[in-house]
KOLVO-74358 format. One line per 4 residues: number of its first residue (from 1); for each residue z, x, y of N, C-alpha, C. Coordinates in nm, 2 decimals, padded with zeros to 4 digits. Layout:
<bavos>
NUM = Z,X,Y,Z,X,Y,Z,X,Y; ...
</bavos>
This chain:
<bavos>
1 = -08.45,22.63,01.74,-08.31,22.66,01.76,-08.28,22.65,01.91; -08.17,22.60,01.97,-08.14,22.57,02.08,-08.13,22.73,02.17; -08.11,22.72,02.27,-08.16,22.86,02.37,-08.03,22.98,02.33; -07.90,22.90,02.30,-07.84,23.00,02.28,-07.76,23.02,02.14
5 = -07.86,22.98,02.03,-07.83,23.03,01.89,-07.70,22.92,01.87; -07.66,22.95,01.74,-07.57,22.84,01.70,-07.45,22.90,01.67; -07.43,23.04,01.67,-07.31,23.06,01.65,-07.26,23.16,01.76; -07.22,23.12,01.85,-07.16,23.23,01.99,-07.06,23.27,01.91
9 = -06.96,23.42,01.97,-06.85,23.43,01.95,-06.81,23.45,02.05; -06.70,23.40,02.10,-06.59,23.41,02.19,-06.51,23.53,02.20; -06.59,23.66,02.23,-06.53,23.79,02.24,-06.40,23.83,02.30; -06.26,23.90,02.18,-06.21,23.92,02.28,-06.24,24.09,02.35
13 = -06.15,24.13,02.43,-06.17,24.21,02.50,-06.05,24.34,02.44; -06.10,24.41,02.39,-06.01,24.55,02.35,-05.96,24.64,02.45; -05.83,24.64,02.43,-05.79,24.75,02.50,-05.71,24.88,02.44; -05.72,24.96,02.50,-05.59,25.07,02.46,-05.45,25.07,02.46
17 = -05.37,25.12,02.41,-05.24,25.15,02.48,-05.16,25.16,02.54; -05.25,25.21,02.69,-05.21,25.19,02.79,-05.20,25.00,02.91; -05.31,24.94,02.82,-05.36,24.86,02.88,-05.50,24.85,02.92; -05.55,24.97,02.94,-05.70,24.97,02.99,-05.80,24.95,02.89
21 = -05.88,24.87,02.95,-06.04,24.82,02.88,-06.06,24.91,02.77; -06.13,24.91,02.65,-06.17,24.99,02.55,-06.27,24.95,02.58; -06.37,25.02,02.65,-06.56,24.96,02.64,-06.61,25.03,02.47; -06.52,25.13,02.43,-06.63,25.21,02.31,-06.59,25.14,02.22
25 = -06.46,25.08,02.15,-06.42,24.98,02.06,-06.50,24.79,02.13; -06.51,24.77,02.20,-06.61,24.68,02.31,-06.74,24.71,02.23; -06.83,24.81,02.29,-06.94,24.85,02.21,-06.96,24.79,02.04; -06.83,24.87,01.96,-06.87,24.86,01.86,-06.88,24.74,01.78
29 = -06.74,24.65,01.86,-06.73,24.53,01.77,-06.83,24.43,01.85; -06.90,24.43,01.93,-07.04,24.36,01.97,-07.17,24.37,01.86; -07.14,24.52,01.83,-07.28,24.55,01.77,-07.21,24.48,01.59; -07.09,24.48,01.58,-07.07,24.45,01.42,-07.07,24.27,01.44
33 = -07.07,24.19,01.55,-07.02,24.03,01.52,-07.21,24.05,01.54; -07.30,24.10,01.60,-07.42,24.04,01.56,-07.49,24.08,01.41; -07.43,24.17,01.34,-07.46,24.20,01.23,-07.39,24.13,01.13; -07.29,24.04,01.19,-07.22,23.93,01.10,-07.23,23.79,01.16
37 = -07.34,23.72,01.21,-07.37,23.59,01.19,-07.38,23.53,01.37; -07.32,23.62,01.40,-07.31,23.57,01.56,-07.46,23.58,01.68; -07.53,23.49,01.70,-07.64,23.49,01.76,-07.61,23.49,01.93; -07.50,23.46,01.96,-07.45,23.50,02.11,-07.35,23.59,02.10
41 = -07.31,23.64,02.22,-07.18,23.71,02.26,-07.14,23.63,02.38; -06.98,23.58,02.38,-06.94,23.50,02.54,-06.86,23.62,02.56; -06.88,23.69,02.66,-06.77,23.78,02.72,-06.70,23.75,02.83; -06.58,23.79,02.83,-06.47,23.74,02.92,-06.41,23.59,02.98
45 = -06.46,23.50,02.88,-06.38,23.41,02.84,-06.26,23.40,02.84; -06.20,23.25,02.77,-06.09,23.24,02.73,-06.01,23.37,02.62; -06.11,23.35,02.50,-06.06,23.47,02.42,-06.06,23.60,02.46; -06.14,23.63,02.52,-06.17,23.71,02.62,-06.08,23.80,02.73
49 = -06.00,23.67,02.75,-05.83,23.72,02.84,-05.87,23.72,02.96; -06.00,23.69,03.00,-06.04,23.66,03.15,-05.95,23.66,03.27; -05.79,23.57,03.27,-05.75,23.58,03.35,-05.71,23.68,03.43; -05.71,23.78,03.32,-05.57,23.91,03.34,-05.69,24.01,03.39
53 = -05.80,24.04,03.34,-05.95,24.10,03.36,-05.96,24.11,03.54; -05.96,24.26,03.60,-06.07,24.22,03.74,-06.23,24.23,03.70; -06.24,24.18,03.86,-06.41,24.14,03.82,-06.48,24.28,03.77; -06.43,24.39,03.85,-06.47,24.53,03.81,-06.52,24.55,03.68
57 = -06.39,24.49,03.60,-06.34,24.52,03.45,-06.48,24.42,03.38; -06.48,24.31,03.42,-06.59,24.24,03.36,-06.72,24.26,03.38; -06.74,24.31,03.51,-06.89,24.37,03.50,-06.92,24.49,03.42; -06.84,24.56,03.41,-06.85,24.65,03.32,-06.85,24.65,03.14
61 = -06.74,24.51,03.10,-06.78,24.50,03.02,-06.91,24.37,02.98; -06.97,24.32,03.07,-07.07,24.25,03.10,-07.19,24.40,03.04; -07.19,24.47,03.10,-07.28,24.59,03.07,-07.30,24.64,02.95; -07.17,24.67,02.92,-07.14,24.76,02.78,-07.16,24.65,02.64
65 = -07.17,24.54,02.66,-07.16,24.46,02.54,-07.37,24.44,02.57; -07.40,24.44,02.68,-07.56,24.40,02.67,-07.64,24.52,02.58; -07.56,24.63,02.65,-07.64,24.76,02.59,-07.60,24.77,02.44; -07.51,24.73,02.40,-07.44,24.73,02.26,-07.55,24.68,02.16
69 = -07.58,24.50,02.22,-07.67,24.45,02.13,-07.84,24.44,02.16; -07.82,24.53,02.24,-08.00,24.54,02.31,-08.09,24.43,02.28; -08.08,24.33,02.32,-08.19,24.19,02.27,-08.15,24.15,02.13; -08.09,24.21,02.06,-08.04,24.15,01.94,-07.99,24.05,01.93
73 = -07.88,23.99,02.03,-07.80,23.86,02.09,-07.81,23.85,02.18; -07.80,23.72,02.22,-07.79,23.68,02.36,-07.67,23.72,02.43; -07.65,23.73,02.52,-07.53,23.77,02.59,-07.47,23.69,02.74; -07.39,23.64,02.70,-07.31,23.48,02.82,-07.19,23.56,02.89
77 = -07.21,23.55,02.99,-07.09,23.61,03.11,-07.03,23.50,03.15; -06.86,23.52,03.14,-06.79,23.41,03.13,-06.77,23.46,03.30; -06.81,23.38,03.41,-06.79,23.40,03.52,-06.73,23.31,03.61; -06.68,23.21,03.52,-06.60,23.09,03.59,-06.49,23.09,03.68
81 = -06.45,23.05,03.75,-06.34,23.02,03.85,-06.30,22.92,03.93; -06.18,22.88,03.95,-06.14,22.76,04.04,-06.17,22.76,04.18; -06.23,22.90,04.21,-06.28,22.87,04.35,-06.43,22.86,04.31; -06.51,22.81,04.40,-06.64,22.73,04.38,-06.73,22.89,04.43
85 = -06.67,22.88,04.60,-06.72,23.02,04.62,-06.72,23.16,04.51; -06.60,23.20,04.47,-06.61,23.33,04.41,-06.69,23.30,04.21; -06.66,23.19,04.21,-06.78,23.13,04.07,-06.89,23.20,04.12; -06.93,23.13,04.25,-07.09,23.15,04.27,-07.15,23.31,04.30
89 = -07.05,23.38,04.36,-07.08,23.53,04.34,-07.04,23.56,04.26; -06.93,23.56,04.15,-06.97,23.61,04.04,-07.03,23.66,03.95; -07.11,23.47,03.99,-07.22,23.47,03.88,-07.35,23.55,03.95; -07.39,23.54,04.08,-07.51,23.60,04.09,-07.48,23.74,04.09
93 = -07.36,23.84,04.11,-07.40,23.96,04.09,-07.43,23.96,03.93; -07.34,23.90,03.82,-07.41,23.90,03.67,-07.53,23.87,03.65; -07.59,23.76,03.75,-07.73,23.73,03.68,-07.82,23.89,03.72; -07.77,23.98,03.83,-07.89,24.10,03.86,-07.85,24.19,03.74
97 = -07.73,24.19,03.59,-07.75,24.23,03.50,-07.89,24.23,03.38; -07.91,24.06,03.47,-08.00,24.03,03.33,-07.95,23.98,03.18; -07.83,23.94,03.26,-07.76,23.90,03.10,-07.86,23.75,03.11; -07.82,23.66,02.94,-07.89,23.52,02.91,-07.80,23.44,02.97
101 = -07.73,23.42,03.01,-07.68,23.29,03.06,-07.54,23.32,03.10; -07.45,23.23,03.19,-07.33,23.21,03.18,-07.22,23.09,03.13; -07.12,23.17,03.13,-06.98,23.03,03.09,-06.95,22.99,03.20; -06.91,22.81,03.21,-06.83,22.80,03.37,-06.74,22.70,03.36
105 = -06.62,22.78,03.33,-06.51,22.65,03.30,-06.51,22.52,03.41; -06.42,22.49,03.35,-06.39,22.41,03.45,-06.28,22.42,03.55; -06.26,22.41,03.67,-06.19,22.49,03.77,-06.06,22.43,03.74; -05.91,22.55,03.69,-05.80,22.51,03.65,-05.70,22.51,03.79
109 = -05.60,22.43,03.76,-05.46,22.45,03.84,-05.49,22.32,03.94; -05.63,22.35,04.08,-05.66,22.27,04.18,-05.68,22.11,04.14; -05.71,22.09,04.01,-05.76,21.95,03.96,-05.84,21.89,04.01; -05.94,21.88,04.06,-06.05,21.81,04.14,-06.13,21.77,04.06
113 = -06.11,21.62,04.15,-06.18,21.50,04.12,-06.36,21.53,04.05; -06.35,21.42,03.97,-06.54,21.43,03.90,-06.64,21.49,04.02; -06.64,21.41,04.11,-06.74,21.45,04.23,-06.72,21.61,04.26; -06.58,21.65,04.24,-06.57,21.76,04.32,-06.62,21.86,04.20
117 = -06.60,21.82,04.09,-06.61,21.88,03.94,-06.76,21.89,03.94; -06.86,21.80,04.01,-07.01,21.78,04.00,-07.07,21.88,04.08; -07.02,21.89,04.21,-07.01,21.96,04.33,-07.02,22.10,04.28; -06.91,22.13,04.25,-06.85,22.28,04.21,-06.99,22.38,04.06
121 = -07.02,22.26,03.95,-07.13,22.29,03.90,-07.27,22.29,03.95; -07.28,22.25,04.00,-07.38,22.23,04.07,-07.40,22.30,04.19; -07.35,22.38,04.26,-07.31,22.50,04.38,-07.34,22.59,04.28; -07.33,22.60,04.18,-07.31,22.75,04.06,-07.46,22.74,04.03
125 = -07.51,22.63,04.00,-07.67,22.65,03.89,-07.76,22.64,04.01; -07.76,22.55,04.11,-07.88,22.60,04.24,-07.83,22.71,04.28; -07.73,22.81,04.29,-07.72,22.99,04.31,-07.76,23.06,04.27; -07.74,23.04,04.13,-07.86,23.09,04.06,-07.97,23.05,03.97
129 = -08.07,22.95,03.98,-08.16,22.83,03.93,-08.20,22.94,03.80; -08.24,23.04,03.76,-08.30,23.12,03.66,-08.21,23.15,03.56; -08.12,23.12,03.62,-08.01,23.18,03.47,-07.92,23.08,03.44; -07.95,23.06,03.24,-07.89,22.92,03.20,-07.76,22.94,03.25
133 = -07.69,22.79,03.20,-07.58,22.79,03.22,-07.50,22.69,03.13; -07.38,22.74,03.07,-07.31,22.62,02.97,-07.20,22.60,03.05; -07.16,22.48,03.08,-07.01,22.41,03.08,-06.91,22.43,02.97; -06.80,22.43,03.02,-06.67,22.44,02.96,-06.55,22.36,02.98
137 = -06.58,22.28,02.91,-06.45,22.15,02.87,-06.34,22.19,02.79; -06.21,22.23,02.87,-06.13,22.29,02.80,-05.98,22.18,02.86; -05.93,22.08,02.87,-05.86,21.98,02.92,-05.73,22.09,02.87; -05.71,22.10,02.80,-05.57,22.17,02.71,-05.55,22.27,02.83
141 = -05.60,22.35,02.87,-05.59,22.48,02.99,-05.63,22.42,03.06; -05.71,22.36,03.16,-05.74,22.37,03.29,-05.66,22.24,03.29; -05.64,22.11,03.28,-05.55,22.01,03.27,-05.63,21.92,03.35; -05.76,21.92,03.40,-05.87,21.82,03.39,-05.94,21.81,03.31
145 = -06.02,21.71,03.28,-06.15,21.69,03.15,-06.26,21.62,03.24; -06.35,21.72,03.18,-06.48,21.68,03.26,-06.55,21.57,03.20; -06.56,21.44,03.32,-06.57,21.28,03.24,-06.72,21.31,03.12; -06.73,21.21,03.11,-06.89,21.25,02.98,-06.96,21.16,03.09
149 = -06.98,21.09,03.24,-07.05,21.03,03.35,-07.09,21.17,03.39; -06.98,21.28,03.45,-07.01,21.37,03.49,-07.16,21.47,03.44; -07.08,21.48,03.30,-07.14,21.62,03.26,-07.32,21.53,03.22; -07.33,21.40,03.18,-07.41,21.36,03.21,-07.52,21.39,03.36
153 = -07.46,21.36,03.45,-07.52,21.40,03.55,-07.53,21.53,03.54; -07.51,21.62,03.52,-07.49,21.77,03.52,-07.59,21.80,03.42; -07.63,21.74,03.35,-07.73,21.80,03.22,-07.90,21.78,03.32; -07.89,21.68,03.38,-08.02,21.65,03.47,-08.02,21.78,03.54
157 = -07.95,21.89,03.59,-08.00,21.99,03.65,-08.06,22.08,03.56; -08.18,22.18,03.59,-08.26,22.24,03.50,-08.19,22.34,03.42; -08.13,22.39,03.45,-08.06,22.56,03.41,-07.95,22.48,03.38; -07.87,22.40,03.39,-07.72,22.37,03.32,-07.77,22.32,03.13
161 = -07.79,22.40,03.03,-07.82,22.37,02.95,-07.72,22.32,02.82; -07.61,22.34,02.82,-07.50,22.35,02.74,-07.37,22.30,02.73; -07.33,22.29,02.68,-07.18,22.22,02.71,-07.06,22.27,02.59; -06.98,22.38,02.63,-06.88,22.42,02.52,-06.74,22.32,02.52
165 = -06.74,22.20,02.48,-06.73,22.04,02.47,-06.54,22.10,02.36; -06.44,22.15,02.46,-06.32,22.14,02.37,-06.21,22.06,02.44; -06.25,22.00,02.44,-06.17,21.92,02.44,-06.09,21.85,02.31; -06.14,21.87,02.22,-06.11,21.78,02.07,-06.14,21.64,02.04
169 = -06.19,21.58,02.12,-06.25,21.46,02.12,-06.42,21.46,02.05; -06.38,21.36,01.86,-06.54,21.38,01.90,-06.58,21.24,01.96; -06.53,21.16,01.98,-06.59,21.03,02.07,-06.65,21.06,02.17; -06.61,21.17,02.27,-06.66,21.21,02.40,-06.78,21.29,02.33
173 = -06.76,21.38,02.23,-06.87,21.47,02.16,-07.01,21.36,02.17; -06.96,21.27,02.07,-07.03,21.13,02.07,-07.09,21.08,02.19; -07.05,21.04,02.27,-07.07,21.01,02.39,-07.17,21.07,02.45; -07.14,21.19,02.46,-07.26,21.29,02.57,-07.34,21.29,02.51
177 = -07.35,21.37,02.33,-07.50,21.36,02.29,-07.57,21.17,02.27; -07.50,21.09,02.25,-07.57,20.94,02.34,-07.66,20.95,02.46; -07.61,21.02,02.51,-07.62,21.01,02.72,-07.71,21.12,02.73; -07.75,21.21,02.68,-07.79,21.37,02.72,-07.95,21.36,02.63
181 = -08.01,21.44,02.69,-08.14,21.47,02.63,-08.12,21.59,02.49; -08.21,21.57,02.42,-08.22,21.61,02.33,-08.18,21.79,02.32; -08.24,21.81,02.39,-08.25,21.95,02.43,-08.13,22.04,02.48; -08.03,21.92,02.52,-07.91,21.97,02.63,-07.78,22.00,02.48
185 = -07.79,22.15,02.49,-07.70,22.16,02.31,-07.54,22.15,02.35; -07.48,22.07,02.25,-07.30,22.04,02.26,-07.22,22.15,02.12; -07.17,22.22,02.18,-07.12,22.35,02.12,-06.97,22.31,02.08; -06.90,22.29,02.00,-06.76,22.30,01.92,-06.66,22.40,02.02
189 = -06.63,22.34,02.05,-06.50,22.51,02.13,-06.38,22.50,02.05; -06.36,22.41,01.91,-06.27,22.44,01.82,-06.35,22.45,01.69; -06.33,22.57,01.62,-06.37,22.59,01.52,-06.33,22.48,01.42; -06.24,22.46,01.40,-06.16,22.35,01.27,-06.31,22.20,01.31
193 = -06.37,22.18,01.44,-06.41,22.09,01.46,-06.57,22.12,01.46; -06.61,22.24,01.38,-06.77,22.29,01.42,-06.83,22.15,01.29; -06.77,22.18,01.20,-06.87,22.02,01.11,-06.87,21.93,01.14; -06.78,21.88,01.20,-06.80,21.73,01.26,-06.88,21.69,01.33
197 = -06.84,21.81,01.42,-06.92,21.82,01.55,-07.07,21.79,01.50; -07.12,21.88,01.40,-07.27,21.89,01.38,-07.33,21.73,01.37; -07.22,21.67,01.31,-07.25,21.50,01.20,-07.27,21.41,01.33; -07.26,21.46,01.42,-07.26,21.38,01.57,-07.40,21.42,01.64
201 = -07.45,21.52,01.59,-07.54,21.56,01.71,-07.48,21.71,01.75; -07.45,21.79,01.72,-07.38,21.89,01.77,-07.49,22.02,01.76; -07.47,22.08,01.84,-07.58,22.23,01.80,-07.49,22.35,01.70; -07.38,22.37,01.76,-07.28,22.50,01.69,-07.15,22.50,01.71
205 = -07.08,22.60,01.73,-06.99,22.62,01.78,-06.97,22.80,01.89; -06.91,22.79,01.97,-06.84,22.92,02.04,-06.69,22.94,01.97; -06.71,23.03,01.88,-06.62,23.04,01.77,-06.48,23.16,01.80; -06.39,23.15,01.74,-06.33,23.25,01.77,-06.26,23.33,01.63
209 = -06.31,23.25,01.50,-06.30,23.28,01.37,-06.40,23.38,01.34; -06.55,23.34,01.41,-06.64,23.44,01.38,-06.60,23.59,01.39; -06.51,23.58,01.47,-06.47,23.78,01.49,-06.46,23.81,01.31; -06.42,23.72,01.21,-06.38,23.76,01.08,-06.46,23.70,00.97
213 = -06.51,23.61,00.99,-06.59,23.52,00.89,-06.71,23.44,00.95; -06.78,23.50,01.05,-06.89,23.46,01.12,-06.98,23.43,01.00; -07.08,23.52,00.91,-07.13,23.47,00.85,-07.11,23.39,00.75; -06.96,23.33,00.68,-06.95,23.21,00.64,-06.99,23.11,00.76
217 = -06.94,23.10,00.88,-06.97,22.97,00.96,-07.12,22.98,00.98; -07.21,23.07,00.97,-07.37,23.06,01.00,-07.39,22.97,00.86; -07.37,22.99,00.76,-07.39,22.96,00.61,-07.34,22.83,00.60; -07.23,22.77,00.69,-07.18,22.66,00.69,-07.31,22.58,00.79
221 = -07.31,22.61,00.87,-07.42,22.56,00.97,-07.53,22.55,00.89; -07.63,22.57,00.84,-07.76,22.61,00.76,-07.75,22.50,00.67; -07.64,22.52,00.60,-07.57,22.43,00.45,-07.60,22.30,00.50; -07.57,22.25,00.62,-07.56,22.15,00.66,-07.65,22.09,00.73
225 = -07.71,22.21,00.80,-07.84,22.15,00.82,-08.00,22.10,00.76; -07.95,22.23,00.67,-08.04,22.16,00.55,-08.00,22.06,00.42; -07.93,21.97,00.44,-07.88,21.89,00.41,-07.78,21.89,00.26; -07.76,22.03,00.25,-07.64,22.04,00.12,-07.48,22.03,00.22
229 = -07.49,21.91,00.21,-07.34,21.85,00.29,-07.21,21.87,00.23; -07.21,21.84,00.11,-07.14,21.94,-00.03,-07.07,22.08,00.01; -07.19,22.17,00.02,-07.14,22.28,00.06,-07.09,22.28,00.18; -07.16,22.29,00.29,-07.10,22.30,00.44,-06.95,22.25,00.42
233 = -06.91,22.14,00.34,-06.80,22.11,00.29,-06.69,22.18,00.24; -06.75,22.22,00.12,-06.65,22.31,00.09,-06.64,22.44,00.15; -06.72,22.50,00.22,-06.70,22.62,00.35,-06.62,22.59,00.43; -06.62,22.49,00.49,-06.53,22.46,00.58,-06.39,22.43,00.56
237 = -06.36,22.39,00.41,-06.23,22.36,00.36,-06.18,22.49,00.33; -06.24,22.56,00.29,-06.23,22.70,00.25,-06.21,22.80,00.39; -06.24,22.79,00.49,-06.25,22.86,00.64,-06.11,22.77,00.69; -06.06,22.61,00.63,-05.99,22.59,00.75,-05.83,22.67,00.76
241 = -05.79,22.73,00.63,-05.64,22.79,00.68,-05.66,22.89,00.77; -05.76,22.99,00.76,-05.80,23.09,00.88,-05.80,23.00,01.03; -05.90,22.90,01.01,-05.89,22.81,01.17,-05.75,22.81,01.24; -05.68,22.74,01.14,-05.52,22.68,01.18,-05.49,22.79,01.24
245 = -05.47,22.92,01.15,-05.36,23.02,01.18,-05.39,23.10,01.29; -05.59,23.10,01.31,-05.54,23.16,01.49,-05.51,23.12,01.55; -05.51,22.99,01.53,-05.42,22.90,01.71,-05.29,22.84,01.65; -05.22,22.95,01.60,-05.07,22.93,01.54,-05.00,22.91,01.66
249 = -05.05,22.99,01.77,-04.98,23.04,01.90,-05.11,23.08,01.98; -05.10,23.10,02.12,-05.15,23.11,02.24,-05.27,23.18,02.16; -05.38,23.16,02.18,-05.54,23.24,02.15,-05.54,23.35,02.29; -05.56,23.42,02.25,-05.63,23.52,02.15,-05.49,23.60,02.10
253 = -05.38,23.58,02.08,-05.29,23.65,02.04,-05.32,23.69,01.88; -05.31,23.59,01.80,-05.38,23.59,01.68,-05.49,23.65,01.61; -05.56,23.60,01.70,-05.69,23.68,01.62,-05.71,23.85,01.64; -05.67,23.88,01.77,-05.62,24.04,01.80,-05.54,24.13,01.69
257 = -05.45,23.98,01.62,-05.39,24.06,01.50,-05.45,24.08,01.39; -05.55,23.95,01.36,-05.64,23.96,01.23,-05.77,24.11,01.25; -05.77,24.10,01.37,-05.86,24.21,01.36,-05.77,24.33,01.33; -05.65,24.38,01.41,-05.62,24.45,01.39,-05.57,24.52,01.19
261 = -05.52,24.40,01.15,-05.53,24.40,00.99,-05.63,24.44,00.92; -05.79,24.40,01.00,-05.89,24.46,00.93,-05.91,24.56,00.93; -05.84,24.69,01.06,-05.87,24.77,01.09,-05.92,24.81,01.21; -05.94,24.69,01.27,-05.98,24.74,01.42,-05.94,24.75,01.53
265 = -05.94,24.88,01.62,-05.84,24.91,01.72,-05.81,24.79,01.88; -05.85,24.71,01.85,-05.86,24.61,01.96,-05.74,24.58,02.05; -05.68,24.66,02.01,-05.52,24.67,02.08,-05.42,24.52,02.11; -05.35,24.56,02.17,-05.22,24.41,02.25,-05.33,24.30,02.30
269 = -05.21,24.24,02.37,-05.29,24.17,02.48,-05.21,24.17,02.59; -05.25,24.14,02.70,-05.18,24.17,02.89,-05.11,24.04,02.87; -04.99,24.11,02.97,-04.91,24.04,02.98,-04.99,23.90,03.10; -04.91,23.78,03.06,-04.80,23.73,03.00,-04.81,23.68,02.91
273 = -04.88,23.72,02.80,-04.90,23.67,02.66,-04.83,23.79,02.59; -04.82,23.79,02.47,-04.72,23.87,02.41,-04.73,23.87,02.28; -04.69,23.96,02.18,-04.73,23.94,02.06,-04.67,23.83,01.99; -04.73,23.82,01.88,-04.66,23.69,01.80,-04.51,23.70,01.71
277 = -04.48,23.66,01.68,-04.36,23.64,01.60,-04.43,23.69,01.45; -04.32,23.75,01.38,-04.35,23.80,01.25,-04.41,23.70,01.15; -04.37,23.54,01.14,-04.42,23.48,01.05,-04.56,23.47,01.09; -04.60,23.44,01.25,-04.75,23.43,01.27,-04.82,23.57,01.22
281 = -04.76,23.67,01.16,-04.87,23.85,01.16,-04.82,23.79,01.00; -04.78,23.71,00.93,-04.76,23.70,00.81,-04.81,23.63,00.75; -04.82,23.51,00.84,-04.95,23.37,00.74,-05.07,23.44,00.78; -05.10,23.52,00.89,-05.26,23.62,00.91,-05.31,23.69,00.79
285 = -05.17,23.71,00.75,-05.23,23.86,00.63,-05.24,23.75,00.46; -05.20,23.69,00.48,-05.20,23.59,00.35,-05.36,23.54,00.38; -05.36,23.44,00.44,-05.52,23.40,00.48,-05.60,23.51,00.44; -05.60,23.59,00.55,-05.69,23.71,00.50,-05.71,23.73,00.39
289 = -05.58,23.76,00.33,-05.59,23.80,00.16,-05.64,23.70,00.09; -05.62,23.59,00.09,-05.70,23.50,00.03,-05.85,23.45,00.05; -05.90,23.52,00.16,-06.02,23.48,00.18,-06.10,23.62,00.17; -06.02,23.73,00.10,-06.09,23.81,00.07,-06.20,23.86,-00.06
</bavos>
């Protein structure tokens, strides 16, 4: 199995009522997504809410989610940024955690060119040579796409091992695993797209459905890899109205509410995101119901 398991979850970040961090609801729903199919944890990610997060807030919950699953899962610090400098400290006070690896988008707003895109990853994995590292291809948010020339070049460094490839393209999916060693895993960063992905060469996905149906997508993965294509099929047809309806509207708005429906206190989300509109807390609870 590739170094960081096949089904990450794209953690979001709980808070209270006031706004501040819940590390004890943090805690708990760490220790429950690895007891429901999830072999990584990404913390402070996109789903995550990263932006709105200070670094304080993330090292802390960098801590509280490791102690949560004590070697049980691996654990990925989303430590990315559009400055090259504050990526690279970031990341090395996380790596004296001891977490398994980091996330590193790709740097939003500035847009810099491939070279600068190669540059900027590459400043991050020689800082810290011991601790893996996955890429993050997210074109939809940062409003660059990291070429498949680039991330090519980028797989040749030792510790850049991964690539969380969302772009929604599987041609480019296509493409890299062509171009890339065997070893170098290409991760779905859209759930609706984790089967396809696999039919290409794909290792898993960094999910964000797993918060609720993680072990259907491990069971879809397996299904598929051991060659009942059938099923992985009908799992996936069966999981896609849940897909659609978290990204009805802005992620993690959605899914904050399916958890909440289940019962868990994971609170709002910071502004400038905002809650959803009634029909979106309404096709949540239907899905749900139907997939119950």
């Amino acid at each position: 199995m590739a170094y960081f398991g096949q089904v990450l979850t794209a953690m979001v970040t709980p808070f209270n009522e006031d706004g501040a961090v819940n590390y004890a609801v943090a805690e708990k729903l760490a220790a429950h997504l690895v007891d429901h199919g999830s072999d990584a944890l990404v913390v402070c990610g996109t789903t995550g809410e990263s932006p709105t997060l200070s670094w304080d807030e993330e090292y802390q919950l960098f801590k509280t989610v490791q102690q949560a699953v004590a070697g049980r899962a691996k654990v990925v610090a989303g430590t990315g940024s559009n400055s090259t400098h504050e990526a690279v400290e970031a990341t090395r006070k996380a790596s004296h955690l001891g977490l398994d690896g980091t996330l590193q988008v790709v740097p939003y707003y500035n847009k810099p060119p491939q070279e600068g895109l190669y540059q900027h990853f590459r400043a991050i994995a020689q800082a810290v040579p011991d601790l893996p590292l996955m890429l993050y291809n997210v074109p939809g948010r940062t409003s660059q796409n990291l070429a498949v020339e680039t991330v090519v070049k980028l797989a040749e460094i030792p510790n850049i091992m991964a690539i969380k490839e969302a772009s929604g393209s599987l041609d480019q999916a296509s493409q890299i695993r062509a171009a890339t060693p065997e070893e170098f895993a290409i991760y779905s960063g859209d759930d609706s797209l984790t089967l396809p992905l696999l039919a290409v060469g794909g290792t898993g996905v960094v999910s964000v459905a797993s918060h609720l149906v993680g072990d259907q997508i491990r069971q879809m993965i397996q299904a598929f890899e051991s060659g009942q294509v059938k099923q992985a099929t009908q799992i996936h047809l069966q999981l896609m109205p849940l897909f659609k309806a978290l990204f009805a509207t802005t992620n993690p708005i959605p899914v904050k509410v399916a958890l909440a429906l289940k019962g868990w206190q994971v609170g709002g989300v910071r502004p400038p995101l905002c809650p959803p509109s009634a029909d979106v807390k309404q096709v949540l609870e239907q899905v749900l119901h139907e997939l119950a």
